[in-house]
N, C-alpha and C positions, 0 to 999 in steps of 0.2 A: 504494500500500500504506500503510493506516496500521499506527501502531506506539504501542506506549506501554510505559513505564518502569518496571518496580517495584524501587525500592530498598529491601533490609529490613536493619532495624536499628533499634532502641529508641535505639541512641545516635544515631540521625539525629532522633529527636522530640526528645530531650530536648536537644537544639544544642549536644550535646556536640563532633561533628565537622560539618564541613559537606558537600552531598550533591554535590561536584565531578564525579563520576560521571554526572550523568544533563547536564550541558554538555557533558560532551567526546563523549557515546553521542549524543545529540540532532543536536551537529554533523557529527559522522560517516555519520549518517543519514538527514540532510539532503544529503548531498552525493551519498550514492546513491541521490537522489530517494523516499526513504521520508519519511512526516509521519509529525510525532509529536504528534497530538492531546491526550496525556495523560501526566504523571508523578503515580506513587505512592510515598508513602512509607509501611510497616507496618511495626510492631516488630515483635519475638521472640515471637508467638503463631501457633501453629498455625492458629487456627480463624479468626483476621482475617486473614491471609496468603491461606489457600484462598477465604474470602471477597473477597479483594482480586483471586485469580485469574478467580475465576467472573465478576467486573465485567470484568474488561479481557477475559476471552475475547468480552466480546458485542460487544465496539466496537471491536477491535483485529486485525489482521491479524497482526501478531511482537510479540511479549513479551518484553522482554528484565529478565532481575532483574540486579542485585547485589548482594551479601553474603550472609550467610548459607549460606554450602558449609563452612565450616572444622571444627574437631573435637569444641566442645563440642555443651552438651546444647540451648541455645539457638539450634544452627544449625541452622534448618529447612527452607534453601527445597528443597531436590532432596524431601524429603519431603514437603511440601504438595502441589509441583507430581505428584509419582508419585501422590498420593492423588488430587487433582484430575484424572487424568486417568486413574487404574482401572489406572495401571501398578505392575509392582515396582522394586526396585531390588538392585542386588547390587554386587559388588567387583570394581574393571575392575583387570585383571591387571598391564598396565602402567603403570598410575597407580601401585599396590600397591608395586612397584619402584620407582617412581620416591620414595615415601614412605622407603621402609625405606631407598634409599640415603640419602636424607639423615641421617635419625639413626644409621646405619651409619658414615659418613663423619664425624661429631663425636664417636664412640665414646658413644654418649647409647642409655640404654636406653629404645623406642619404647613409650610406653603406650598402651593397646588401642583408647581413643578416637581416638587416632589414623587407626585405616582408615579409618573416616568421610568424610575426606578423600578415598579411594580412591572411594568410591560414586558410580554412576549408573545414573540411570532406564532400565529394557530398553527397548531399539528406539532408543538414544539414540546419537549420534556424541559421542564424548569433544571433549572439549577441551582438551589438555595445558600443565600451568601452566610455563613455564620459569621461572618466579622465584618461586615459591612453589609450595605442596603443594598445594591444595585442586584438581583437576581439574572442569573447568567439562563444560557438555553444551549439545549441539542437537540439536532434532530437530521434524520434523512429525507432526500429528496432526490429523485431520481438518478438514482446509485453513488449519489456521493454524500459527504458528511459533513456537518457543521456542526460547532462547538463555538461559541460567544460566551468570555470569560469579561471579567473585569481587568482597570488596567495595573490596581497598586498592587504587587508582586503580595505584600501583607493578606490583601482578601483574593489573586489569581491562583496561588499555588496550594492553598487548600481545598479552593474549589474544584481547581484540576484535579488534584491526589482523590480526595472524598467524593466526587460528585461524577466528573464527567469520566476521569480513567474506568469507573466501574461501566457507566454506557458505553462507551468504547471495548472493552472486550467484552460486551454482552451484545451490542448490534453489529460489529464491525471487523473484529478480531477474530471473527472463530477461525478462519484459517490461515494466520499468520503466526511464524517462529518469531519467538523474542530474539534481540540481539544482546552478545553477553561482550564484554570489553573486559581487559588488561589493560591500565595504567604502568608502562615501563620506563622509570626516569632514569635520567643521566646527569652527570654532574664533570664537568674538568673537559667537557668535547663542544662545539657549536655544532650546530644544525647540517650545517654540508658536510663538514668532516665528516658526522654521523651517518649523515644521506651514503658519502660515500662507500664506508663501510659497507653499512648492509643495503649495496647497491641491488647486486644478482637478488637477494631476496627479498625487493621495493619491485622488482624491474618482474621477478616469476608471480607475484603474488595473483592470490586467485581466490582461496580461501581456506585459513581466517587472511583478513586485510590487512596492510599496513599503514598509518599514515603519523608521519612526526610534525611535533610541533615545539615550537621554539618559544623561551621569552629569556630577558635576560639573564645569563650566568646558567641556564640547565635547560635540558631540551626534553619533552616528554615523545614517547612510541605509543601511541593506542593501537592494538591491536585486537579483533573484533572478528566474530563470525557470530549466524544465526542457529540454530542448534534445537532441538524439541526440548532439550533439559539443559538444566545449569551442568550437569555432571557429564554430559556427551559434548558440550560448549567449551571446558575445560581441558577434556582430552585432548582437543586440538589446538587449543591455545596455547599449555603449558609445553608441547612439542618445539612452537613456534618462540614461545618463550626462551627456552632454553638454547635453541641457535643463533639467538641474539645475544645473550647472554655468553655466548663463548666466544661467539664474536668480537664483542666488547667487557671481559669481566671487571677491567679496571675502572670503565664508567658506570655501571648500571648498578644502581643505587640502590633501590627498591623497584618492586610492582605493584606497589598500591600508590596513590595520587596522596603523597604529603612530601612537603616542602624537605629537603638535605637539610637543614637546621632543625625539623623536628625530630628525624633519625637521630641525629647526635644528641639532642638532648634527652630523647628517651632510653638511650643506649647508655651515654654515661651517668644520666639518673639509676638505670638497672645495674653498673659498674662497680657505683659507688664514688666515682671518678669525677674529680674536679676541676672548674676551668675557671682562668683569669682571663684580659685582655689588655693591651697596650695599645692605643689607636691615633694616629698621629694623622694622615690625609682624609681618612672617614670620619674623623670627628664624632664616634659613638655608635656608626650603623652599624657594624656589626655587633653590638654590646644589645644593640635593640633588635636585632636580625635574629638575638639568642632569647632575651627577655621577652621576645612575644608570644614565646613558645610556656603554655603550661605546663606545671612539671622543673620550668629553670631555676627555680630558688633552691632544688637538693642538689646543680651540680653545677651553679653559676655562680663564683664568689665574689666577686667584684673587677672594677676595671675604672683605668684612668685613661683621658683624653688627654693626649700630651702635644697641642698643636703646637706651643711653643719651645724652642731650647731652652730659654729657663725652666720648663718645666719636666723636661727629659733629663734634665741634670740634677735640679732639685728632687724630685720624687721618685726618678727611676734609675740615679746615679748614671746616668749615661758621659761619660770622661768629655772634657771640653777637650781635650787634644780631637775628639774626630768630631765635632761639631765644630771648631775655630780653630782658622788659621791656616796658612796657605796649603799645605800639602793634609788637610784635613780631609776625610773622606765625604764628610759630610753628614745632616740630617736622614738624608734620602739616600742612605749607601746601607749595602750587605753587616758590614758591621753594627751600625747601630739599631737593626731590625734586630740582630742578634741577640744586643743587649737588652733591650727593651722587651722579648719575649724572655728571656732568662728573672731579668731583674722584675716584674709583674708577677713571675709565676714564684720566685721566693717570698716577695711580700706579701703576696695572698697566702702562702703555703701548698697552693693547687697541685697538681699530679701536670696539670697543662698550664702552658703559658704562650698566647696567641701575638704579633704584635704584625704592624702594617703601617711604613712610609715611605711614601710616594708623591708624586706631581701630581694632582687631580687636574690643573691646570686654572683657569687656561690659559696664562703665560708662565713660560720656563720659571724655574727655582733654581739657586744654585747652579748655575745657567747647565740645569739637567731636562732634558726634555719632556713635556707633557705625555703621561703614560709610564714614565716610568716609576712602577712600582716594588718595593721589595716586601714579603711576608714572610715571618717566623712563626716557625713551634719549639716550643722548649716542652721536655717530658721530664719528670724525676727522674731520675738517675738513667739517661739518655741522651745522646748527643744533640745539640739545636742542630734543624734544618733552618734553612733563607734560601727561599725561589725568589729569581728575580722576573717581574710581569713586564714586559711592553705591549701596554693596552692601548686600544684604539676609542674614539667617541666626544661625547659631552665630559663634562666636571662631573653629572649625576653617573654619566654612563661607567666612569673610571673605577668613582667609587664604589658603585652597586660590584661590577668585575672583579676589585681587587675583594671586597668580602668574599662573591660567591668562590672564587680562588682559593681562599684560606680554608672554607669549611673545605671544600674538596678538601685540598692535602691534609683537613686535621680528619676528616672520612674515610682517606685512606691510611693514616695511619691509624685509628682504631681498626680497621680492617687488619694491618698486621699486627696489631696485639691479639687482636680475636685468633688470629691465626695461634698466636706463642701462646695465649692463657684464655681456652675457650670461657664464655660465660655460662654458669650451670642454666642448662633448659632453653640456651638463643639462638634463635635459628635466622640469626642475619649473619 
């Protein structure tokens, strides 16, 4: 079955809000094996709305809208969609009730616009709003399907989940396979590298599919097929899973869809394992990159922003011979990344000690060029690493780089501890 999306709202063209709606509708129906060939976005016009229907009725199997149900004069889709399909519409009883009590129960007198709210197309199945007023509808009509949802994600997605997924596999679904996904991330490779890697098996694929996606610093693989069960879905998955995975064991991270800073936080919370930070070009994002994660106060101990060299000297003893003076190495040199993860991780007492300086830019320092970054690990009783990064981009782009950087290599070295001192019962 294909499917496509019409979201209406003039404030979705004009990027006043953004159309969150048609990600969480897309994935939802992806899972119950429907594509969704097409999203539309229409404003508040009548006559481009019915025109936007009469497109999607030629190439779409289910229609789903949202917005446009509530009480002003700009809310048209139950009206386009009764025009577009020769229906009327009228005031469903229940709904009506369900309006009046609300403004009944704030003691608010109901203004007449209001029933609008109430309205659905005849031959239509209501859809009842529990967190708001506007009552949604499905219904068929000559072999195809509609669903008219609300548009604030708060009252669309419970109506979806509660209301209209149950009519949809009960009028629509009986003989379609769900779709089952693998979330496969990566972390220390970009997008084409990766592409190219698992080129032969992008280039054979057939089924399960393949398709990568990128954002900054990690790149995701979903990989997907349709299957009568979760358990016959699976066997074809984990096959495909694991040739990727020998293909890449140095980058792939996980196969479920959480962020490389929640693995390490849960893994060195489950360790026992302790981390500091030294941050000197990021100015804290990665201290916050770790803090977002629940769970970081049993393995986060603290961490100082050390933008300036008074404060690399003062707080983290870092020697003025390589901060000052002509044959000094510098702020933004291999050594004093060195010191700076050493000397944070004895004053915190931590097991790790993280540090990162660099040129974020965007003109030269120490006439060292924009990009250039260097990050350390310092371990208890183990020797400090320093990789030195030549990143590319914005100021935001360097600094988001040089974090996702760091967790990699502090990922893969928990990865070779895990090797030398497995964790009782871990199966990463």
């Amino acid at each position: 079955m294909k499917a496509e999306i019409i979201a209406v709202g003039t404030e979705l063209l004009l990027g006043q809000i953004v159309n969150s709606n048609a990600q969480f509708l897309s994935t939802e129906l992806a899972a119950l094996g429907i594509d969704v060939y097409f999203q539309t976005v229409v404003g508040d016009n009548s006559n481009r709305l019915q025109q936007a229907i009469e497109i999607a009725r030629s190439r779409a199997d289910l229609i789903l809208f949202t917005g446009g149900i509530g009480p002003t004069e700009d809310d048209l889709t139950k009206d386009a969609l009764a025009a577009a399909l020769g229906r009327g519409l009228h005031i469903d009883t229940l709904a009506m009730d369900h309006v009046q009590r609300f403004f009944d129960a704030r003691k608010i007198v109901m203004t007449e616009n209001n029933r609008k709210q109430a309205l659905i197309i005849e031959g239509t199945t209501p859809l009842p709003n529990e967190i708001g007023l506007a009552v949604g509808v499905a219904l068929a009509h000559e072999d195809k399907y509609y669903i008219v949802l609300p548009g604030p994600p708060r009252e669309m997605k419970p109506m979806f989940t509660d209301k209209a997924k149950p009519w949809l596999l009960q009028h629509a679904l009986t003989d379609e396979m769900p779709i089952y996904s693998k979330m496969l991330k990566f972390a220390g490779i970009g997008e084409s590298l990766l592409e190219d890697k698992l080129i032969d098996l992008i280039r054979n694929q057939t089924d399960p599919t393949i398709a990568p996606y990128a954002k900054e610093g990690e790149v995701t693989v979903r990989i997907s097929t349709k299957a009568p069960s979760e358990h016959d879905a699976l066997k074809k998955l984990d096959v495909l899973e694991k040739q990727i995975k020998d293909i890449l064991p140095e980058h792939m991270y996980a196969n479920i869809d959480v962020p490389l800073e929640q693995l390490i936080v849960d893994w060195m919370a489950d360790a026992g394992l302790t981390l500091s930070a030294a941050e000197s070009c990021t100015g804290g994002l990665l201290m916050e990159s770790i803090t977002n994660i629940p769970g970081s106060a049993s393995m986060f101990a603290g961490g100082i922003v050390c933008y300036s060299n008074d404060i690399k000297k003062k707080l983290l003893n870092v020697p003025s011979d390589f901060l000052e003076g002509t044959n000094a190495p510098g702020a933004v040199s291999r050594e004093v990344a060195e010191v700076l993860a050493e000397q944070v991780r004895m004053i915190a007492d931590s097991d790790f000690g993280l540090s990162v300086t660099g040129v974020a830019g965007p003109g030269y320092s120490e006439r060292k060029p924009v990009g250039l970054v260097f990050i350390g690990i310092a371990e208890r009783n183990r020797k400090t690493e320093v990789f030195e990064l030549n990143l590319q981009g914005t100021r935001e782009n360097i600094r988001l780089r040089s974090v996702k950087a760091l967790l990699y290599r502090l990922w893969r070295r928990l990865e070779e501890r895990q090797v030398e001192t497995p964790l009782e019962g871990s199966d990463l």
